[in-house]
C-alpha positions as a Markdown table, in Angstrom:
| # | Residue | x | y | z |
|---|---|---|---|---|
| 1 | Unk | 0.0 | 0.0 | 0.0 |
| 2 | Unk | 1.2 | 3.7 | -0.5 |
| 3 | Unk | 0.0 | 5.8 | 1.8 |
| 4 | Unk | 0.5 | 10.0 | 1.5 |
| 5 | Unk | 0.7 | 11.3 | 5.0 |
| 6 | Unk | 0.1 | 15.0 | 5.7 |
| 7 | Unk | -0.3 | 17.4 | 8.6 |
| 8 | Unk | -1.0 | 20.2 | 9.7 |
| 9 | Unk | -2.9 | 22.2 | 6.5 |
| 10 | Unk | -4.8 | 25.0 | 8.3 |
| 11 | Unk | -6.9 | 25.7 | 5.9 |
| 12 | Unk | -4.5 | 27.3 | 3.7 |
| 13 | Unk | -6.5 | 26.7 | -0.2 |
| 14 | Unk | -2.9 | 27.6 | -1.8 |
| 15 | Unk | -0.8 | 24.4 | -0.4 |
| 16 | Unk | -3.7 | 21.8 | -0.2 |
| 17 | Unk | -3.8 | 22.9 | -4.2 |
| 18 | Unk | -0.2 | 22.6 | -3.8 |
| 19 | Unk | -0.9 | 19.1 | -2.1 |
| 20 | Unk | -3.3 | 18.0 | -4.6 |
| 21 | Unk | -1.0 | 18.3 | -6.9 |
| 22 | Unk | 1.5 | 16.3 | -5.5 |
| 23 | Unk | -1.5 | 13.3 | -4.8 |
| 24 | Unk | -2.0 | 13.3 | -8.6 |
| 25 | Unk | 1.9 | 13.0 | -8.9 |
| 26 | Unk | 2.1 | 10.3 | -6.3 |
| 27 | Unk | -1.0 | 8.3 | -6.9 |
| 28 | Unk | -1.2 | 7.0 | -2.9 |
| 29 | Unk | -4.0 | 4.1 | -2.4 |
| 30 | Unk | -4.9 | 6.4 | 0.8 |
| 31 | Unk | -4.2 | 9.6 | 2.4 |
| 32 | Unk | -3.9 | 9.6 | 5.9 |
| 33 | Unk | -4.5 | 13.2 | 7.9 |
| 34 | Unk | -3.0 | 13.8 | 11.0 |
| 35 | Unk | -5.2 | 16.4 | 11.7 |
| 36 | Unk | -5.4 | 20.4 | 12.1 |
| 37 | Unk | -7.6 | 20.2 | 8.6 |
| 38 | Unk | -9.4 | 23.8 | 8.5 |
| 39 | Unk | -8.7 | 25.8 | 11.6 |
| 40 | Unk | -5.9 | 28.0 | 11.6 |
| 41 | Unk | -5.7 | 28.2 | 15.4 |
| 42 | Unk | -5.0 | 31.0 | 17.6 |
| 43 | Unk | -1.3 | 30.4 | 17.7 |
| 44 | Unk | -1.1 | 30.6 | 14.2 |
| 45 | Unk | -1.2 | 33.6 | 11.5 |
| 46 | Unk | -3.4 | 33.5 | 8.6 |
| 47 | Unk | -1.6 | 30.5 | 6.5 |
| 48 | Unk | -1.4 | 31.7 | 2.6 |
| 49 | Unk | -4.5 | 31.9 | 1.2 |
| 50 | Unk | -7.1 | 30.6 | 4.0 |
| 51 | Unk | -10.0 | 29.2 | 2.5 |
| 52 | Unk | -11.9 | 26.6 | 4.6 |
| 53 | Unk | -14.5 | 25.8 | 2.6 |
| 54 | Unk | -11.8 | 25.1 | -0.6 |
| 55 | Unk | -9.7 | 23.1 | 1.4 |
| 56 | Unk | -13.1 | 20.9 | 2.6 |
| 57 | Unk | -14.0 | 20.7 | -1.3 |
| 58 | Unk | -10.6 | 19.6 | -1.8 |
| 59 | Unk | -11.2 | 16.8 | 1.4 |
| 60 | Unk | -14.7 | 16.0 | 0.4 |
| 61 | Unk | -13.8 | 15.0 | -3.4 |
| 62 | Unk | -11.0 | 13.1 | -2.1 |
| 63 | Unk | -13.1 | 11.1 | 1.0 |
| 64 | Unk | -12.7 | 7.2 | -0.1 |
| 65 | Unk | -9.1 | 8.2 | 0.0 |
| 66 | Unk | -9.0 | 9.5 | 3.3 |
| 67 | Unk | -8.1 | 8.4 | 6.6 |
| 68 | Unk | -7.9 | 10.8 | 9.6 |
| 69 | Unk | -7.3 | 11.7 | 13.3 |
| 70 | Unk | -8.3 | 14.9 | 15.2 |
| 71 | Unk | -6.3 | 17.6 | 15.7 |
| 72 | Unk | -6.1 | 20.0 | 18.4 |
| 73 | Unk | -7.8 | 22.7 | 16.1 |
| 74 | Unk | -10.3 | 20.5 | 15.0 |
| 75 | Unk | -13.6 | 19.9 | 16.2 |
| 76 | Unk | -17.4 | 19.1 | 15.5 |
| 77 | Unk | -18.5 | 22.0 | 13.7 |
| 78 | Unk | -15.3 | 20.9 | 11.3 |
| 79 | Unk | -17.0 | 17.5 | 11.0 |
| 80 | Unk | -20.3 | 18.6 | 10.2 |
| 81 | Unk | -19.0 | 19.9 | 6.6 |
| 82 | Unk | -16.7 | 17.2 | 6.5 |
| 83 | Unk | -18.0 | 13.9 | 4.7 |
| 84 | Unk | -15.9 | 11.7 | 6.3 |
| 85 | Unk | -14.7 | 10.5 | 10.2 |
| 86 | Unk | -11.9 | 13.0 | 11.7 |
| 87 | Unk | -12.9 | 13.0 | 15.2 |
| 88 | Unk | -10.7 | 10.2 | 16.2 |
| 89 | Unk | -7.5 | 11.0 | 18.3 |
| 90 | Unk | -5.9 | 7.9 | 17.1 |
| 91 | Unk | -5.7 | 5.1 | 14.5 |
| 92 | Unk | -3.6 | 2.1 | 14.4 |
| 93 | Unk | -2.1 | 0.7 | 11.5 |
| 94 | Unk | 0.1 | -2.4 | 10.7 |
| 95 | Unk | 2.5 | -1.5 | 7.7 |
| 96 | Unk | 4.3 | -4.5 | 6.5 |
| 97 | Unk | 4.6 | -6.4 | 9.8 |
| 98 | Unk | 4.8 | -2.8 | 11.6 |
| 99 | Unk | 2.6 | -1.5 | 14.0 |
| 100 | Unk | 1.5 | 2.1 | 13.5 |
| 101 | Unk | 0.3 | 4.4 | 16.2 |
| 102 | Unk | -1.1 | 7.8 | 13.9 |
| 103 | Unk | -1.9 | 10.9 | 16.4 |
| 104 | Unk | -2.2 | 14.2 | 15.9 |
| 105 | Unk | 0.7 | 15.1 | 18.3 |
| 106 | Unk | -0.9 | 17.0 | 20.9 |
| 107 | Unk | -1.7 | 14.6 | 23.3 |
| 108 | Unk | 0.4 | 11.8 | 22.5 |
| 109 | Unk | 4.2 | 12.8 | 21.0 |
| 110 | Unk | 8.0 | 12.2 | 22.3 |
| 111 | Unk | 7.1 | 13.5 | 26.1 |
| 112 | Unk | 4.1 | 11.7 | 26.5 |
| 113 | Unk | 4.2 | 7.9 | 24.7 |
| 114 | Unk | 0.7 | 6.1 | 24.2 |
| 115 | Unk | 0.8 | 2.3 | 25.2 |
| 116 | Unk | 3.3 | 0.5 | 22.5 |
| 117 | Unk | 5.8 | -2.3 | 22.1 |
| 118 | Unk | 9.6 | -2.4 | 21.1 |
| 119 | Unk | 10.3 | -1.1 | 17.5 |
| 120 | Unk | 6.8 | 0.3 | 17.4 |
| 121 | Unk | 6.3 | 3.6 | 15.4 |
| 122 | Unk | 4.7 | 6.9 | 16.8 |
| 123 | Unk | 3.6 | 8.7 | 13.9 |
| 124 | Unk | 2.3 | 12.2 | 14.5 |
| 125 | Unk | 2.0 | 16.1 | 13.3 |
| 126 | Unk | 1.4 | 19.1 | 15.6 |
| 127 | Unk | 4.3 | 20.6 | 15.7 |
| 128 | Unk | 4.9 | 21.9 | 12.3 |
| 129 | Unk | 8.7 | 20.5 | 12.0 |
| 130 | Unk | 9.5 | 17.1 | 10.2 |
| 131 | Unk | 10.9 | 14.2 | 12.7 |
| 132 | Unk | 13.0 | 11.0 | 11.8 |
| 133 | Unk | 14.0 | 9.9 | 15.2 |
| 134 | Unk | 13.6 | 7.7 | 18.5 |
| 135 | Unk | 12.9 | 7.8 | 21.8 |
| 136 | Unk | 13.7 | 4.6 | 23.6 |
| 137 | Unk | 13.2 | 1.7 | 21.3 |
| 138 | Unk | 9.8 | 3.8 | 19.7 |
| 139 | Unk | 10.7 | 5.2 | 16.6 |
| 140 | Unk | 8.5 | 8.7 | 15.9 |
| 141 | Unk | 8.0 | 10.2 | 12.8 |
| 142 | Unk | 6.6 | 13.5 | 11.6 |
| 143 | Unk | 6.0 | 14.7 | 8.3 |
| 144 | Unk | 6.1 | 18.5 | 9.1 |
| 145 | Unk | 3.4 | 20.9 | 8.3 |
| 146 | Unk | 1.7 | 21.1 | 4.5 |
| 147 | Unk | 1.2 | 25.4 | 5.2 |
| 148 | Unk | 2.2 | 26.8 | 8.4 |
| 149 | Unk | 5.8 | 25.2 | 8.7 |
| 150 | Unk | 8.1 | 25.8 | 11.5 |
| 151 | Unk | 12.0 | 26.3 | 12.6 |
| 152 | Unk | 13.1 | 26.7 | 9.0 |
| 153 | Unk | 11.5 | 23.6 | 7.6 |
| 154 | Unk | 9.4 | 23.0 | 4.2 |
| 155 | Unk | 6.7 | 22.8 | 3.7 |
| 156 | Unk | 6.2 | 18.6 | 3.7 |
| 157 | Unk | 4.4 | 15.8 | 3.1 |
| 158 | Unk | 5.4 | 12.1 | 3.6 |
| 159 | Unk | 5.2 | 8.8 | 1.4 |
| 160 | Unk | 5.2 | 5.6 | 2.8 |
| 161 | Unk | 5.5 | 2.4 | 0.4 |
| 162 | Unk | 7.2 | -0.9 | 0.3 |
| 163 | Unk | 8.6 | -0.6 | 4.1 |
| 164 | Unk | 10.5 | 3.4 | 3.2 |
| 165 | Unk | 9.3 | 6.4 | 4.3 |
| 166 | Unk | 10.1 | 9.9 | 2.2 |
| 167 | Unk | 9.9 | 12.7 | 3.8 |
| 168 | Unk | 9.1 | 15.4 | 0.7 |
| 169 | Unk | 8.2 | 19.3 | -0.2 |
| 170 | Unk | 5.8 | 20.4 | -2.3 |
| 171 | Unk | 7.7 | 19.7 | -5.6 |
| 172 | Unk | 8.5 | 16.5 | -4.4 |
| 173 | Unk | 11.8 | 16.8 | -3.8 |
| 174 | Unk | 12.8 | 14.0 | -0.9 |
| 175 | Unk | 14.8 | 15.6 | 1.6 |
| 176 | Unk | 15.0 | 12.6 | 4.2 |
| 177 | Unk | 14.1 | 8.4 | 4.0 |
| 178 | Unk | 13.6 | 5.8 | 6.3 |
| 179 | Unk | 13.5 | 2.2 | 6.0 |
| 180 | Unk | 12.4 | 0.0 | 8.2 |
């Protein structure tokens, strides 16, 4: 399976068209959102071109494609224009003999583990900046932030396929891989 994995888009209608470029490039069987969808928050400025109800066409078109988590900016009024489950704090996944734990990041992250075995993987957003790294024998993974990104990072995305993670930009460039 090849997954695109995003974070963190805000509601910025200029990088989820950005985005949506990239998943006709990359062709993933799913998408999996790890939340912060439409909401800019009140930590954040305005994000490039913040249009909510662009970026939920852009979600709704794409909703057989999409699984998600909640975000810390997200919440029901979100869901109700939303056609497809992102209330969820977490999801579990098994990746090729790998057990997944998806979050959004602001409950579960490096300082505060959920429940999970040796050589598990904690993958999460929140925090705006890409991760490749442990803690402990938990690997945790971010992909970095799709429009509001932080501490000099791109703007990213992830790809997972065939047991390697890509960290990418926007144009697809890979600036970091993992394999497990």
């Amino acid at each position: 399976m090849k997954l695109l994995i995003a974070s963190d888009l805000h509601g910025s209608s200029y990088f989820v068209e950005k985005l949506a470029q990239r998943v006709e490039a990359e062709q993933p069987d799913k998408i999996l959102l790890l939340g912060d969808l439409l909401y800019h928050g009140p930590r954040n400025a305005l994000p490039e071109l913040y249009d909510t109800s662009a970026v939920a066409k852009f979600l709704n078109d794409r909703k057989n494609m999409l699984l998600c988590v909640r975000g810390n900016c997200d919440t029901e009024v979100d869901q109700m224009v939303l056609e497809f489950p992102i209330l969820a704090d977490y999801c579990i996944l098994e990746l090729d003999g790998h057990t997944l734990f998806a979050t959004h990041g602001h409950r579960y992250n490096r300082e505060n583990l959920p429940p999970m075995g040796t050589g598990e993987i904690l993958l999460h957003g929140h925090t705006h900046i890409p991760e490749n790294g442990t803690c402990g024998d938990i690997r945790i993974l971010n992909p970095g932030s799709v429009s509001i990104p932080k501490m000099g990072s791109r703007n990213s995305y992830m790809i997972y396929e065939n047991g390697t993670f890509l960290w990418k930009d926007l144009d697809g460039e890979v600036y970091d891989t993992l394999t497990l």
